[in-house]
C-alpha positions in Angstrom: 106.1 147.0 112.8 104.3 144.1 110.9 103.4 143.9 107.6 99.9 145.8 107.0 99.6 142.7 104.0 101.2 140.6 106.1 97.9 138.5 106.8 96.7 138.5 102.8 99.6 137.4 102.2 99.3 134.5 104.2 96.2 133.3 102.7 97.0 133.9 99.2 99.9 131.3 100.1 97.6 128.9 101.7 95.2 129.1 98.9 97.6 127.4 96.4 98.3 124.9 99.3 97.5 121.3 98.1 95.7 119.5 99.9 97.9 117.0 101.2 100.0 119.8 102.7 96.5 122.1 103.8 95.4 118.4 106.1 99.0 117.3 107.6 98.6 116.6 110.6 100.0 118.8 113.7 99.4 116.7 116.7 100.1 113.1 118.0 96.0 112.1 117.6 95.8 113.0 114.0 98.6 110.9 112.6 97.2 107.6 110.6 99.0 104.7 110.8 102.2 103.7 111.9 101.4 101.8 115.4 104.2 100.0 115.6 106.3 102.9 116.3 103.4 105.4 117.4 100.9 103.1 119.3 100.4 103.0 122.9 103.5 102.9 124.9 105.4 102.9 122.2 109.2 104.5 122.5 108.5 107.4 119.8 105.1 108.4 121.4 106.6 108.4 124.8 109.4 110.4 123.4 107.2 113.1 122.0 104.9 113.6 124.5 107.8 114.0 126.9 109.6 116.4 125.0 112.7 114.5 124.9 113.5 113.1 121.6 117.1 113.1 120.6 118.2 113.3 116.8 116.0 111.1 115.1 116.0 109.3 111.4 112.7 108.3 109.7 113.2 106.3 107.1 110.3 105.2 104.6 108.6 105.1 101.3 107.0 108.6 100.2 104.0 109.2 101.7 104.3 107.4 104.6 104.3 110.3 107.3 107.9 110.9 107.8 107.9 114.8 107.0 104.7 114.4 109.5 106.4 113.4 112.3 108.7 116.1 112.0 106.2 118.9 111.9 104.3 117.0 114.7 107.8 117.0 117.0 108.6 120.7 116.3 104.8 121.4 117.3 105.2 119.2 120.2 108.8 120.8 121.1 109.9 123.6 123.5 112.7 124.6 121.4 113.5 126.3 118.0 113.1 124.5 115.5 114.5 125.1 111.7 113.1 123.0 108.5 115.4 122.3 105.4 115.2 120.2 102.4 118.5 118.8 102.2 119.2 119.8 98.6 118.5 123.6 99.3 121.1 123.9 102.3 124.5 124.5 102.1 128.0 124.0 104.8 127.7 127.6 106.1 124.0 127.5 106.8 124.5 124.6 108.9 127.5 126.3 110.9 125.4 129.0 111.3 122.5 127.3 112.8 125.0 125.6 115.2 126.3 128.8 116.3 122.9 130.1 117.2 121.6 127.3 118.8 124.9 127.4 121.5 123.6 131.1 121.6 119.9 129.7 122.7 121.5 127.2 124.9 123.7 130.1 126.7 120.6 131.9 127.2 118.2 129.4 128.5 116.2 129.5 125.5 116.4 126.0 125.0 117.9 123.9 122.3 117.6 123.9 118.8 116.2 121.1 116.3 117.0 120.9 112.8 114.7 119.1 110.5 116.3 117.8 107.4 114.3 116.4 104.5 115.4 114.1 102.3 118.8 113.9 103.9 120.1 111.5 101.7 121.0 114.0 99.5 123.5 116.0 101.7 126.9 114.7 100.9 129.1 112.7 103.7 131.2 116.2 104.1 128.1 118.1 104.7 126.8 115.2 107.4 130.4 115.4 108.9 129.5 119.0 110.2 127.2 118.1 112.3 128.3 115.2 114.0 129.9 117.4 117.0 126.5 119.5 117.6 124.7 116.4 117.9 127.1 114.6 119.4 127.4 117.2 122.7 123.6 118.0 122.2 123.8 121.4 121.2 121.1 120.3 117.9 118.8 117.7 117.7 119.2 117.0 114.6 115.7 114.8 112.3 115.9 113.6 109.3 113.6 112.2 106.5 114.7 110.0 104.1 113.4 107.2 101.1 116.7 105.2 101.0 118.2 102.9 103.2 120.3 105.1 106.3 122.9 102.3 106.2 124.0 103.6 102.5 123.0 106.8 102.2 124.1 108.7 106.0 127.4 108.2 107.7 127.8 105.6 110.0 128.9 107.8 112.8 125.7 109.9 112.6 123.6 106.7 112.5 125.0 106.1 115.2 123.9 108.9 117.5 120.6 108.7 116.2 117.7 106.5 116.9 116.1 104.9 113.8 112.0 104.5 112.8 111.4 102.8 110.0 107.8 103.7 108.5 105.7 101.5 106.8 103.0 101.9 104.0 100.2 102.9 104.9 96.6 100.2 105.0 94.0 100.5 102.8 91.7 101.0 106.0 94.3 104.2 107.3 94.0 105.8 103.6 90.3 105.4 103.7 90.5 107.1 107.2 92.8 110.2 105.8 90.5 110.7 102.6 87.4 110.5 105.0 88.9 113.3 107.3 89.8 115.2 104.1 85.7 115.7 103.4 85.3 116.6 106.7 87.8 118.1 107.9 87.5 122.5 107.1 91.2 122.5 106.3 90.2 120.0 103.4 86.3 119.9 101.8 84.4 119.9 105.3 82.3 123.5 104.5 81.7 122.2 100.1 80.0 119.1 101.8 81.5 117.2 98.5 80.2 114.2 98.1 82.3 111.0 97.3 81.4 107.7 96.2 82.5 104.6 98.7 83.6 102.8 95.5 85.9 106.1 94.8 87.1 105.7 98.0 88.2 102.7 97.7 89.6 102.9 94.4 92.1 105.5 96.0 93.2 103.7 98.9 93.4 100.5 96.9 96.1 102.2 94.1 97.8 104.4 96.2 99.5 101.4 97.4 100.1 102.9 101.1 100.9 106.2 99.7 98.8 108.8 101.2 99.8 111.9 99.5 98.9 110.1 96.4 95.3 109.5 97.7 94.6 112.6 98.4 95.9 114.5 95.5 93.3 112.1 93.7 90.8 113.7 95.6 91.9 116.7 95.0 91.9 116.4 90.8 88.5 115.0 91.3 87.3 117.6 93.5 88.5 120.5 91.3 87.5 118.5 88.1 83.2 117.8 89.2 80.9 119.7 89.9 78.9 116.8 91.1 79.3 113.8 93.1 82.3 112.5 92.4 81.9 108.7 91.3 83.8 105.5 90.8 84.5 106.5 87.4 85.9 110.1 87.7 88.2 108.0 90.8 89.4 106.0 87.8 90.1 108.8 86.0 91.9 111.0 89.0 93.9 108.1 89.8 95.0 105.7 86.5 97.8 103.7 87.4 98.6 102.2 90.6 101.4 103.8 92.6 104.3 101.2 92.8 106.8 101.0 95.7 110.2 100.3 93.5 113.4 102.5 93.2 115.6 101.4 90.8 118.7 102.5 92.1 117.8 101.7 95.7 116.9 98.9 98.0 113.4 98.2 95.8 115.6 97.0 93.1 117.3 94.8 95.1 114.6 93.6 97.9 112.4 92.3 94.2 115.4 91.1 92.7 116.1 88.9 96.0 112.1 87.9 96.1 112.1 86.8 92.6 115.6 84.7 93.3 114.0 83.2 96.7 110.6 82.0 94.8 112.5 80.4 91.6 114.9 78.5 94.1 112.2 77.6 96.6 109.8 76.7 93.4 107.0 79.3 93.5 106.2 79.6 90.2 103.5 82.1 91.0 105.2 84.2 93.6 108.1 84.4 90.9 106.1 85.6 88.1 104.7 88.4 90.5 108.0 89.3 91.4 108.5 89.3 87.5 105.7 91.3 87.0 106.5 94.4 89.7 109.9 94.6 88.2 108.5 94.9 84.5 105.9 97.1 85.4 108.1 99.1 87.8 110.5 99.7 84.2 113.1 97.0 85.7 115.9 96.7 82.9 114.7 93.2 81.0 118.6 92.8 80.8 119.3 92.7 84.2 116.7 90.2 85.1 117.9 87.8 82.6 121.6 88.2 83.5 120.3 87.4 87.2 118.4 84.4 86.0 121.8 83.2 83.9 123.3 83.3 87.4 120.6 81.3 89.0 121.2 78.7 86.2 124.7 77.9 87.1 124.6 78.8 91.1 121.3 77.0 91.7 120.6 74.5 88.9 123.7 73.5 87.5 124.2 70.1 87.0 121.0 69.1 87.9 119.3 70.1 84.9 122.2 71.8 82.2 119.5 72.5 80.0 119.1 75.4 82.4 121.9 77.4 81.6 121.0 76.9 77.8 117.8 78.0 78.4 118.8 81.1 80.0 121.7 81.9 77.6 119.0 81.7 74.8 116.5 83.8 76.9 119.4 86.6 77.5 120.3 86.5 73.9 116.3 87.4 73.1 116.0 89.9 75.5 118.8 91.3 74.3 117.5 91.5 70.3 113.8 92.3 70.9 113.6 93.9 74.2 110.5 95.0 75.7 107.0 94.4 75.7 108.0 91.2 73.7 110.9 89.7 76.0 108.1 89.4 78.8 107.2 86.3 77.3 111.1 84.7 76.8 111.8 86.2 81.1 108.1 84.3 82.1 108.9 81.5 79.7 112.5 80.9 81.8 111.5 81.6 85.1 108.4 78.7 84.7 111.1 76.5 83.2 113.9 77.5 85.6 111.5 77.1 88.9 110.2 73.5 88.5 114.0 72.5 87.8 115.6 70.3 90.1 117.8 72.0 92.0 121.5 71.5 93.0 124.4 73.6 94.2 127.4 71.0 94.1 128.9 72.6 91.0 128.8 76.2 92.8 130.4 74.7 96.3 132.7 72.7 94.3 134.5 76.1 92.5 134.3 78.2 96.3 135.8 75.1 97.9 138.4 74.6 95.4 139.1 78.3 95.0 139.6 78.7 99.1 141.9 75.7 99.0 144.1 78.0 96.4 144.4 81.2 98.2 144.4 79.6 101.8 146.7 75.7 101.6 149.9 75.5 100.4 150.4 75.5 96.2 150.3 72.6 94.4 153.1 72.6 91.5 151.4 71.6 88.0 153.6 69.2 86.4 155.9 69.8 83.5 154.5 70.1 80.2 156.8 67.6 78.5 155.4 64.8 80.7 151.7 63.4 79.1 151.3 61.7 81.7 151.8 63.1 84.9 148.8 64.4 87.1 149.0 67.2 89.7 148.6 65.2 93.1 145.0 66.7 94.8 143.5 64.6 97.1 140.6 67.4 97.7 137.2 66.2 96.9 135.5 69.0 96.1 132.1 67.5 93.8 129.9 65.2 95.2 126.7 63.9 93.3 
């Protein structure tokens, strides 16, 4: 017999429903975004409209729709379908959603899918359990996740998945979302709340492709006013703009890589920017200038030696004064260090010489009691 309070209850939980969660979308036409991998003829839209996607990996920064394209293939799909964030399921909640879905299967009830967010967090030994349902079909296994796949999922499960990498979201697609949100009833459509363009644009500008961001700005400003909500409440819903940057993930290293490509290739502006995500992202000042010290030596070297000085001296203030101050010594070296001349003979001249050691037969150093004897190496390693 159902619940008699089974339907209040239902709306008292959709009442505290943010927004972002109240407007995500449920079919194919009212995903935003993401043409390359959703647009016309495209493998993922055929695949859902078919009904036959296989496991599946969406990998992408937050806000980006990948949690959306999971609810929108369970809506779209024929089968069961269970939803888990990775860090609140455990081994024997897995086996047991195996079990069932051969039960379904035996039954003609159709196969199971199991949606996964953030799957990066379940460990390798948790992955491992599923690699035999989804290898003989018996789960379709999807999975969301922020990092990279290649690091953070096994190699094996990679492997019998397909990968869709999302990217952020346009300006023009986040004005599009918050539009629908005034409209739509899920979202404001019966307050007819009124919204300044210029707050608009404001949101979609500093969310930085982050949708969920956008609209819970709307959604502070909407329970904030009473009024029209203006550029100025915008500003204050929304302060700071959202940056894409995970310090312990591929950000740190994709900006890290950036700001070493623009030094070498002499970008002075492109390097400072790069400089200037990684500060304002809360980049470790330390790491930058050990990177830089690198650069010196690797890329410079004997082209300008007042490199490496200047970037032992930089590493040494960082070091003592830290930040906000050490912005100035890290810009300071990477203007000085980008309009160097560059060279890399000092750098091939070690890797060559090192090869020779642990690849050609050993040369004997000679005896300490002789001055003047040399070791007889005909390599020529440096060349001007």
């Amino acid at each position: 017999m159902p619940d008699l309070f089974f339907e209040q209850s239902v709306r008292k939980r959709n009442s505290v429903r943010p927004l972002a969660d109240r407007l995500r979308p449920t079919t194919l036409e009212e995903i935003v975004g993401q043409e390359h991998i959703l647009g016309e003829g495209m493998l993922l839209r055929r695949m859902i409209a078919g009904d036959t996607a296989s496991s599946l990996l969406f990998w992408g920064a937050p806000g980006t729709g990948k949690t959306t394209f999971a609810h929108v293939i369970a809506h779209e799909s024929s089968g069961h379908v269970e939803t888990f964030n990775a860090a609140m399921i455990g081994v024997q909640d897995v086996r047991r959603i195996i079990e069932e879905s051969k039960k379904r299967i035996e039954q003609d009830n159709g196969r199971t899918t199991l949606f996964l967010d953030e799957i990066h967090r379940f460990s390798r030994s948790q992955q491992d359990v599923l690699l035999e349902a989804v290898e003989q079909g018996i789960l379709i296994l999807i999975g969301a996740t922020t990092e990279n796949p290649s690091y953070s999922v096994n190699n094996a499960l990679i492997s019998r998945s397909t990968v869709f990498r999302l990217e952020p979201l346009s300006e023009e697609n986040i004005v599009a979302i918050l539009t629908r949100a005034l409209h739509d009833k899920r979202g404001y459509g019966l307050l007819q709340l009124k919204v300044c363009d210029t707050a608009i644009q404001h949101w979609a500008k500093y969310a930085d492709g982050d949708a969920r961001r956008a609209l819970n700005a709307l959604e502070v400003a909407a329970g904030s006013t009473e009024g029209t909500i203006t550029f100025e409440i915008a500003q204050q819903s929304m302060q700071r703009k959202a940056i894409r940057y995970d310090k312990l993930g591929d950000g740190h290293y994709d900006h890290a890589s950036a700001l070493i490509k623009s030094v070498r290739a002499g970008k002075t502006d492109a390097a400072l920017y790069w400089l200037a995500s990684m500060l304002e992202a809360g980049e470790d000042p330390r790491f930058i200038a050990r990177r830089m010290s690198i650069f010196a030596s690797e890329d410079i070297g004997l082209a300008d030696p007042r490199a490496l000085e200047q970037a032992a001296a930089a590493w040494l203030i960082v070091e003592r004064i830290g930040m906000p101050e050490c912005q100035l010594t890290l810009s300071q070296l990477i203007v000085y260090l980008s309009k160097c001349p560059k060279s890399r003979s000092a750098n091939d001249a070690i890797l060559q010489a090192r090869d020779d050691v642990a690849h050609k037969r050993t040369v004997l150093a000679p005896c300490d009691h002789d001055a003047n004897a040399l070791p007889t190496i005909t390599a020529n390693y440096y060349h001007e």
